[in-house]
C-alpha positions in Angstrom: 180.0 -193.3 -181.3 183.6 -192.8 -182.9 186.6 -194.5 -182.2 189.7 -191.6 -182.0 193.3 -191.4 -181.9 194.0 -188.0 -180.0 197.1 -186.5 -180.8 198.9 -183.8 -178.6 202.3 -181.9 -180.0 204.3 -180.9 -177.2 207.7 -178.9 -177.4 209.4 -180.2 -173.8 209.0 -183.2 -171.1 209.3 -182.4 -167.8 210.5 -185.2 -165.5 209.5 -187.4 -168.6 206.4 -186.0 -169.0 204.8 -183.9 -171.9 204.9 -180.0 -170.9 201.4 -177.9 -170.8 199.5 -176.5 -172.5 200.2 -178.5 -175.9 200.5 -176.4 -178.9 198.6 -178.5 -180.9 196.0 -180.7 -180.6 194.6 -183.0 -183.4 191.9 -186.1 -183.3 191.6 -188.4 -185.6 189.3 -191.4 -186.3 190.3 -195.1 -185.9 188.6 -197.0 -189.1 189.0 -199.1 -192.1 191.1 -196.7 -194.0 194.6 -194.8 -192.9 193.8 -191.5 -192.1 196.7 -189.2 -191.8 197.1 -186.2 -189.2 198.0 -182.8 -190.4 201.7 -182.1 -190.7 203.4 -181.2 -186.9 204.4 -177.7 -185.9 208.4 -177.4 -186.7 208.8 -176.7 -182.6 207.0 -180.2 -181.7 209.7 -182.2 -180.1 207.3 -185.0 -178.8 204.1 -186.4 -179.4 201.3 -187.8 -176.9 199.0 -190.8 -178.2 196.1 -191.9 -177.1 194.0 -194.5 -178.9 190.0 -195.5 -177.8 190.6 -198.3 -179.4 193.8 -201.2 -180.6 195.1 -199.7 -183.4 197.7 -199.7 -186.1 200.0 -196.3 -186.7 202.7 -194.7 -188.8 205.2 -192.2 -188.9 206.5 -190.8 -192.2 206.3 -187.6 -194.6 203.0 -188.8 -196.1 202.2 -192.1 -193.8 199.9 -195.0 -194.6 199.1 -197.2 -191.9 198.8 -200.7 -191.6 198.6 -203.8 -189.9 202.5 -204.2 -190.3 203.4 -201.0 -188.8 203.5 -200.1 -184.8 200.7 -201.5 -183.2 199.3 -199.2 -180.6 196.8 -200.5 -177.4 193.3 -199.0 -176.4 193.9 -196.6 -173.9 197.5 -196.7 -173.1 199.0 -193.4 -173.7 202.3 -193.5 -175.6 204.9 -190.7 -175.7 207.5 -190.3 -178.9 209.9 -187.9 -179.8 210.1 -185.8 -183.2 213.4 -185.4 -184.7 214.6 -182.3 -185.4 214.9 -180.4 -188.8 213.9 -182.2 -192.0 210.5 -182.3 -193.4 207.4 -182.1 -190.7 206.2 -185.8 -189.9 202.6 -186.6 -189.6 201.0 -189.8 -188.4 198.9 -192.2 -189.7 196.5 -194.6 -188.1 194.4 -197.7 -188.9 192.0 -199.8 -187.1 
């Protein structure tokens, strides 16, 4: 069985909550390596995370991921925001 990070793009929060349906939805496995998402969708204004497993992630133009960047728990969903304009973000994650 895989470990995943799901990933949900969202354009609005609601009472602090991600709106419905998401735009985009990507998964991504938790290993040995960074692994980087695809690029988000110019609208996304806020991510959802959700890890199966403690893991390491990044946010840049072309992220790595390591054990010195954010540190994200097992199934504890985290919410951030995507700035606006610039170049599209994408997320990296690491066991």
């Amino acid at each position: 069985m895989s470990t995943n990070l799901y990933v949900s793009e969202h354009v609005s929060l609601e009472a602090g909550v991600p709106t419905v349906p998401a735009p985009a939805n990507q998964t991504l496995k938790i290993g040995d390596k960074s692994v980087a998402s695809a690029r988000f969708d110019p609208a996304t204004r806020f991510i959802r995370v959700l890890a199966a497993a403690d893991c390491w992630i990044s946010f840049d133009i072309d992220p790595v991921a390591s054990s010195g960047t954010m540190h994200l728990l097992a199934n504890v969903p985290e919410t951030f925001g995507v700035p606006r304009g610039g170049a599209p973000l994408r997320l990296a994650v690491v066991a």
